[in-house]
N, C-alpha and C positions, 0 to 999 in steps of 0.2 A: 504493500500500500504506500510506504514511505517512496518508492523507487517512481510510483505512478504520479506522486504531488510531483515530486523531482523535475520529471520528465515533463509536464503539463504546465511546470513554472519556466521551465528552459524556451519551452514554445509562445510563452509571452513577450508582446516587442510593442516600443511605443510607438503609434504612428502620429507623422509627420501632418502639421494639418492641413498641406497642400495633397497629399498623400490623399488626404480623406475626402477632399472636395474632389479630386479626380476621378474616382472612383463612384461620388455622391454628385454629380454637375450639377442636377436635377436642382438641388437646394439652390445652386445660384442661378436660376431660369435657364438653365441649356439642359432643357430635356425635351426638348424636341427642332426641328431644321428651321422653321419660321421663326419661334419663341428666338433662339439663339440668336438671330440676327437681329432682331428687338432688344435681345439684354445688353448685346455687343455695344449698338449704338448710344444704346442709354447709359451705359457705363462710359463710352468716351465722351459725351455730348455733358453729360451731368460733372465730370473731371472739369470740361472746359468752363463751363458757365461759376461753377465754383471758385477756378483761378482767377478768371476773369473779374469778377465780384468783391474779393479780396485783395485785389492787384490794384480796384478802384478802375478798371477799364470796360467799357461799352465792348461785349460781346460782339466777334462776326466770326459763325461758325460754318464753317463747310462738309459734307457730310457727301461723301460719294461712293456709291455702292455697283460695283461690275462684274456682270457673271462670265467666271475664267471658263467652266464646265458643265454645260445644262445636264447632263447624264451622271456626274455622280457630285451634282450639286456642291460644287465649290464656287463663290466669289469673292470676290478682294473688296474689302471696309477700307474706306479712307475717311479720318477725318484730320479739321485743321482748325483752328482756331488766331487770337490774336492775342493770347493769354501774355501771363509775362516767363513760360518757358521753363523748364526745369535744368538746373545744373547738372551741367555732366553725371558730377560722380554721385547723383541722387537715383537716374534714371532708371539705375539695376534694381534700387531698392523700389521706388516706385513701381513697376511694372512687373519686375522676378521675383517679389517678395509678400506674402498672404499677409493680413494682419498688419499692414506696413499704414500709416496713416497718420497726418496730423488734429486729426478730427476726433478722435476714440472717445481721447479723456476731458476733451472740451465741451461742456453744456451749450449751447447754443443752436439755433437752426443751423441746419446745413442737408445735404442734399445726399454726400455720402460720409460716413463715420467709420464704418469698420475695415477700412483699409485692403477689402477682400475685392472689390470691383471690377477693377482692371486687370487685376492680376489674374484673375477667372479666366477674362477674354484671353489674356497670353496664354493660359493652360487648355481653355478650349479649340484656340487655332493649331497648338502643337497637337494636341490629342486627336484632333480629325483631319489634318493636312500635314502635320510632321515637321509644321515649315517655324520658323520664329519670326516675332513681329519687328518690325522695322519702325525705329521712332527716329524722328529727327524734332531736333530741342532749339530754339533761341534765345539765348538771354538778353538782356539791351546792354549791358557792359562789356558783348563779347562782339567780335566784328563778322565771326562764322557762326555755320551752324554745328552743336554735335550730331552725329547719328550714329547710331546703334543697332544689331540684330539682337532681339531681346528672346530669352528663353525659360524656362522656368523647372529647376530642377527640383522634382514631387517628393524626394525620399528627404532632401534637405530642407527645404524650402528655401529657393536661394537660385537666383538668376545665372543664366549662364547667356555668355556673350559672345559675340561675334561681329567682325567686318567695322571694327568700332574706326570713328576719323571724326573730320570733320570738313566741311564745306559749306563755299558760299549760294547763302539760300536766295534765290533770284524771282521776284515774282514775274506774272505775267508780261507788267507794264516795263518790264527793264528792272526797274528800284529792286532792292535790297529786303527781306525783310526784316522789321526791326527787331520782334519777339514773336514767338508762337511755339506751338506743337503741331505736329503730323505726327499721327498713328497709322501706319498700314499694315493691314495683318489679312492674310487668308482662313477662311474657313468653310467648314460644310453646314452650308447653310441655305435658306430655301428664300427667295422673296418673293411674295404675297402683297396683293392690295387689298383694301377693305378696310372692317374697324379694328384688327389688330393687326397691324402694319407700321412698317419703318414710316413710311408719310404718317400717320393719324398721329402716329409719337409726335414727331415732330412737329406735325400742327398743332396738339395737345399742347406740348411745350412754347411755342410760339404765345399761346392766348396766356399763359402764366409768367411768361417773362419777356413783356411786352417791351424792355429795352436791349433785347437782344436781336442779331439780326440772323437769319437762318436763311442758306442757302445746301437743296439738296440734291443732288443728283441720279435719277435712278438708271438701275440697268438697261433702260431702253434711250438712255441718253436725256431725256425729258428734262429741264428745270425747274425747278420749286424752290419758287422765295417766299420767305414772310419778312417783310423789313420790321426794323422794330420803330415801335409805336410812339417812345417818351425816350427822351434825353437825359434821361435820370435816372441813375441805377438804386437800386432796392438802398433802403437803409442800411447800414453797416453793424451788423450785431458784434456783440460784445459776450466774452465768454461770463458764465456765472458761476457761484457756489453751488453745490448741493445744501440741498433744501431739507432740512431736518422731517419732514413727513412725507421723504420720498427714499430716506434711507435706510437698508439692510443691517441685519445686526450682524453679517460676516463685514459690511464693508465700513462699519463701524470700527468692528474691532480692528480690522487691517489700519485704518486712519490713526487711532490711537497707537497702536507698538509704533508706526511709522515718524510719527509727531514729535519735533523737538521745543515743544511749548512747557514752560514748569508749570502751568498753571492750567487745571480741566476752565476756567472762566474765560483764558486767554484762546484758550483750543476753540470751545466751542465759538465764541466770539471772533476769530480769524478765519476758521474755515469753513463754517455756515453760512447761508445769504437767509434773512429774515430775522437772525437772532441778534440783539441787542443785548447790551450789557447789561440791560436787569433782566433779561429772556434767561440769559444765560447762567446766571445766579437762581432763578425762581425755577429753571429747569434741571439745576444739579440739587436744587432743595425740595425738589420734588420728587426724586432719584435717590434719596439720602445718601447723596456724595462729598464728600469735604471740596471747597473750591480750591483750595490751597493743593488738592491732591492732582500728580503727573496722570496726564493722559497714558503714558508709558508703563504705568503701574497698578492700571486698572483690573478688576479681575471680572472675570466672566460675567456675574451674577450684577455686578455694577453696571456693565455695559449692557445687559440686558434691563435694566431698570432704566436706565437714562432713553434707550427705544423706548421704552412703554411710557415715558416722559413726553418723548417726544411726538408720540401718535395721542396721548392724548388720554392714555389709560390710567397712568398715576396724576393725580392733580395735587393741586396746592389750593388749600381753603375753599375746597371743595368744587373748584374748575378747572380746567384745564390751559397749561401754560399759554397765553395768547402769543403766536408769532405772526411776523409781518409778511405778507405776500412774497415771493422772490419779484425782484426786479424784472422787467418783459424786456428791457433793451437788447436780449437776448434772440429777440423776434422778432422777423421782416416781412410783415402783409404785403401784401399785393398791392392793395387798396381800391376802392370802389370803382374811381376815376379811370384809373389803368384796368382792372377787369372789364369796366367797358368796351375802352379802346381794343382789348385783346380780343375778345368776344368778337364785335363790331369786325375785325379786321378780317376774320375768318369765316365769319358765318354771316350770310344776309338778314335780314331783321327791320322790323317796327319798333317792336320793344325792347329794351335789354332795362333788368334793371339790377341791383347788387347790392349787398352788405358785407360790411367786416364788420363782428363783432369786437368787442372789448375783450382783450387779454385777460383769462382768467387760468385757475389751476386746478391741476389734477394729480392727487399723490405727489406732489413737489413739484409737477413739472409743467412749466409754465406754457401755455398753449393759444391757440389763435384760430378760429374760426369764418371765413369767406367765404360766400355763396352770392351765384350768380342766375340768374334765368334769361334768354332771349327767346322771344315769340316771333313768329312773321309766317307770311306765306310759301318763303321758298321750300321750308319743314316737309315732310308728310304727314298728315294729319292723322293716319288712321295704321302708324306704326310708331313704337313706345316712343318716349324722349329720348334724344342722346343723354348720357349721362358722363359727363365728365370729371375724373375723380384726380383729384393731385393731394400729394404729400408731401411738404416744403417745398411745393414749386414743382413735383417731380411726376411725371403722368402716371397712372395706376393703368394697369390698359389688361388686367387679368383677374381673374376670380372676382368678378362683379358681381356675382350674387353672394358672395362669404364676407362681403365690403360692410362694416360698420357705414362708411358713408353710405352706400348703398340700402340699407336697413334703415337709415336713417330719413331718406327720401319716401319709402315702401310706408314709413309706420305714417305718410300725414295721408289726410281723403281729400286729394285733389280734386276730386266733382266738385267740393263748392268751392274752389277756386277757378276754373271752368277746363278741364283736365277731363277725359275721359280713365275710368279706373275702374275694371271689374269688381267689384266685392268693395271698393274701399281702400284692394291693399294691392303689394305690387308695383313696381314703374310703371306710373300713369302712362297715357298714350295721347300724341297730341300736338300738331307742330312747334314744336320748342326742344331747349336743349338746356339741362341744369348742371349747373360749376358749383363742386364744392369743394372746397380745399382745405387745410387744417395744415398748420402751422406749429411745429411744437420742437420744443428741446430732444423727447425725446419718443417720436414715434413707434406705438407700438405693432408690428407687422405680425400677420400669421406665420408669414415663414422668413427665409433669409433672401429668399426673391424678391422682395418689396412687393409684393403684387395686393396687396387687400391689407386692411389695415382690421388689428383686434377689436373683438367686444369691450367697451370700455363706458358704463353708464354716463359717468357725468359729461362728457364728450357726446355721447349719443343725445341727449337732451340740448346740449349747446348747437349741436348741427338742427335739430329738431325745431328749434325756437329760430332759429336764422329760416329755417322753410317754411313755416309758419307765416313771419312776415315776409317774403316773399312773395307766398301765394296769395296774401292781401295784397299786395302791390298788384299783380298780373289779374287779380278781379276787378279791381277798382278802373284796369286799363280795358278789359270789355266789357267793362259796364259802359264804358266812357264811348267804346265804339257801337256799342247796339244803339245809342241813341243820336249817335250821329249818324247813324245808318238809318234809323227811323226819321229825324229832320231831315234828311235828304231824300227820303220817299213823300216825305210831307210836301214838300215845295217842287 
């Protein structure tokens, strides 16, 4: 029996966690030829708009897609951007490396965080064409371009490279460029038109980020522009604290052994957003913990009491510690004006109307709710709404029926708003198309696909009360037309 564990523990080995995603693609949306060439896109499209955004520069993104082999379905992904470029010696980690990211541990919106995205695309062009991607890099303090053939070794996790140089990158017009990226990479991959398509992304994404400007080209050579709409890029968010009623009591306890604070009132006080220096006092005298005592020498039982302090379980003088909101400068709406414009630029229309809600929170994490509706004639009227779902800006274009937002449209009765809707329940039906988008530090997805976003009650009611009013709006605009229609039969 001893010889059997033996033998059973010899056969244990840790895998790599590119290793795991190789083998699992599916979790990062390549599990199927069409999906794949939608995840690709989105992961290099959502890279750029994010540098760009950060960089503080007005997006022009290019996006070209060319079938090398109709019979065993391989094409070549280009995109390009105006971003401000990745340094050389970054490139390998960026691209060859899972988990690689500056976004992880930062609270704030952003678009991608787990540093898994692109790295995907390089493992799933190697895994069904064999071939490595080719990136070419500009910085503005350098007078060439780098490039690189980029690869991604699964047992390591860890780039491997080839044909690395550099050269001058020349646009069309003659000039020089002055910063960017190009990503081109092969794969087996299928393109498709309709509602889940590399074009719908990309017009999806167009009405959400109306200062960027998107030029696409598809395999039949065809052009597709959406210019952008506003000269203004999104508000510039700012990274936050964690919020004491969004924190785990594993990453509690990690925070304190880590903490070089003497004081648990300095601790809490410095690396919390909401607690104040009597928050902070009234929540270790809640916790019956000495202020005077090190985060560092905390023991278990302590740390689990200062949680229950801080959710609200243990009280003081019979309430619970009151903390201040986190700050939302963390989060960048859309806003109304601009969901117009985006809406408006895409889709032909009478109506468009919109709201942002007011920045509110959930479990600590600070969140943002947009909703939009456009009506008009061009629609069909006697098939459901479009539904367009984003998250931090980002198109959702998969599992629409398992969408929190999607539930969240299904739970109002569009009839008396003037909606066709069997039962009540359901996407109404009806020429129109509804935007809802959600804003937050820290979205929660069903899978690691990003494709539908979790059950989350107080979220579901915030969406729920944005379509609400709404659908008063879009009643109030045919009431206003039946009787203009009726004056004008009058006379």
């Amino acid at each position: 029996m001893a010889g059997t564990a033996e033998r059973m523990a010899k056969n244990q080995k840790q895998v790599a966690i590119s290793e795991f995603f190789e083998k699992n693609k599916h979790f990062l949306g390549f599990d199927s030829l069409t999906r794949s060439l939608i995840t690709a896109v989105k992961e290099a499209v959502d890279n750029s708009l994010d540098a760009c955004e950060e960089a503080r520069i007005l997006p022009d993104i290019r996006v070209k897609i060319t079938k090398l082999d109709d019979k065993k379905n391989i094409v070549e992904l280009q995109t390009e951007d105006n971003g401000p470029g990745i340094p050389k010696r970054s490139i390998e980690k960026v691209f060859g490396q899972l988990l690689f990211g500056s976004r992880f541990h930062a609270i704030r919106q952003s678009r991608g965080q787990q540093g898994i995205g692109i790295t995907g695309v390089v493992m799933y062009c190697q895994l069904t064409t064999g071939q490595k991607t080719h990136v070419r890099s500009k910085i503005a303090t350098e007078t060439s371009a780098a490039v690189v053939d980029i690869g991604l070794d699964t047992r390591k996790n860890k780039a491997t490279k080839s044909n690395e140089g550099r050269e001058l990158w020349e646009l069309e017009d003659g000039t020089l460029k002055e910063h960017g990226l190009e990503v081109t990479c092969r794969m087996k991959a299928k393109y498709q038109r309709g509602r889940q398509s590399v074009y719908q992304y990309l017009r999806m994404t167009s009405i959400v980020n109306p200062h960027a400007d998107i030029t696409f080209v598809d395999p039949d050579g065809d052009v597709h522009h959406w210019p952008r709409v506003t000269e203004r890029l999104p508000r510039k968010v700012e990274s936050i604290k964690p919020h004491p009623h969004g924190i785990h009591l594993g990453t509690l306890q990690r925070m304190c052994t880590e903490s070089t604070d003497s004081r648990m009132t300095s601790f809490l006080y410095k690396n919390f957003s909401g607690v104040s220096t009597r928050a902070a006092k009234q929540l270790l005298e809640a916790a019956e913990i000495e202020e005077k005592g090190k985060p560092k020498s905390m023991k278990p039982d302590q740390i689990r009491a200062l949680i229950e302090a801080f959710q609200g379980e243990r009280v003081l003088n019979g309430k619970p510690v009151k903390l201040l909101n986190p700050p939302t400068n963390c989060l960048s709406p859309i806003e109304e004006l601009l969901i117009k414009k985006g809406l408006s630029k895409t889709i032909d229309s009478r109506f468009v109307t919109t709201m942002t809600r007011s920045p509110t929170v959930s479990q600590g994490n600070p969140y943002q709710v947009e909703v939009g509706l456009i009506f008009g004639d061009g629609m069909a009227a006697d098939k459901p709404v479009e539904v367009l779902r984003f998250a931090n800006r980002v198109p959702l274009m998969y599992q629409q029926g398992g969408c929190l937002l999607t539930k969240a449209i299904e739970s109002v009765d569009w009839r008396q708003y003037g909606l066709d809707q069997a039962g009540g329940r359901g996407v109404p039906k009806g020429p129109a198309a509804i935007l809802v988008h959600l804003a937050s530090t820290n979205v929660q997805f069903t899978s690691e696909a990003k494709e539908a976003l979790a059950d989350n009650g107080e979220v579901m009611d915030e969406v729920r009360k944005a379509m609400l009013e709404m659908g008063r709006g879009l009643r109030k605009h045919l009431e206003k037309k039946k009787k203009m229609v009726k004056v004008q039969e009058k006379f």
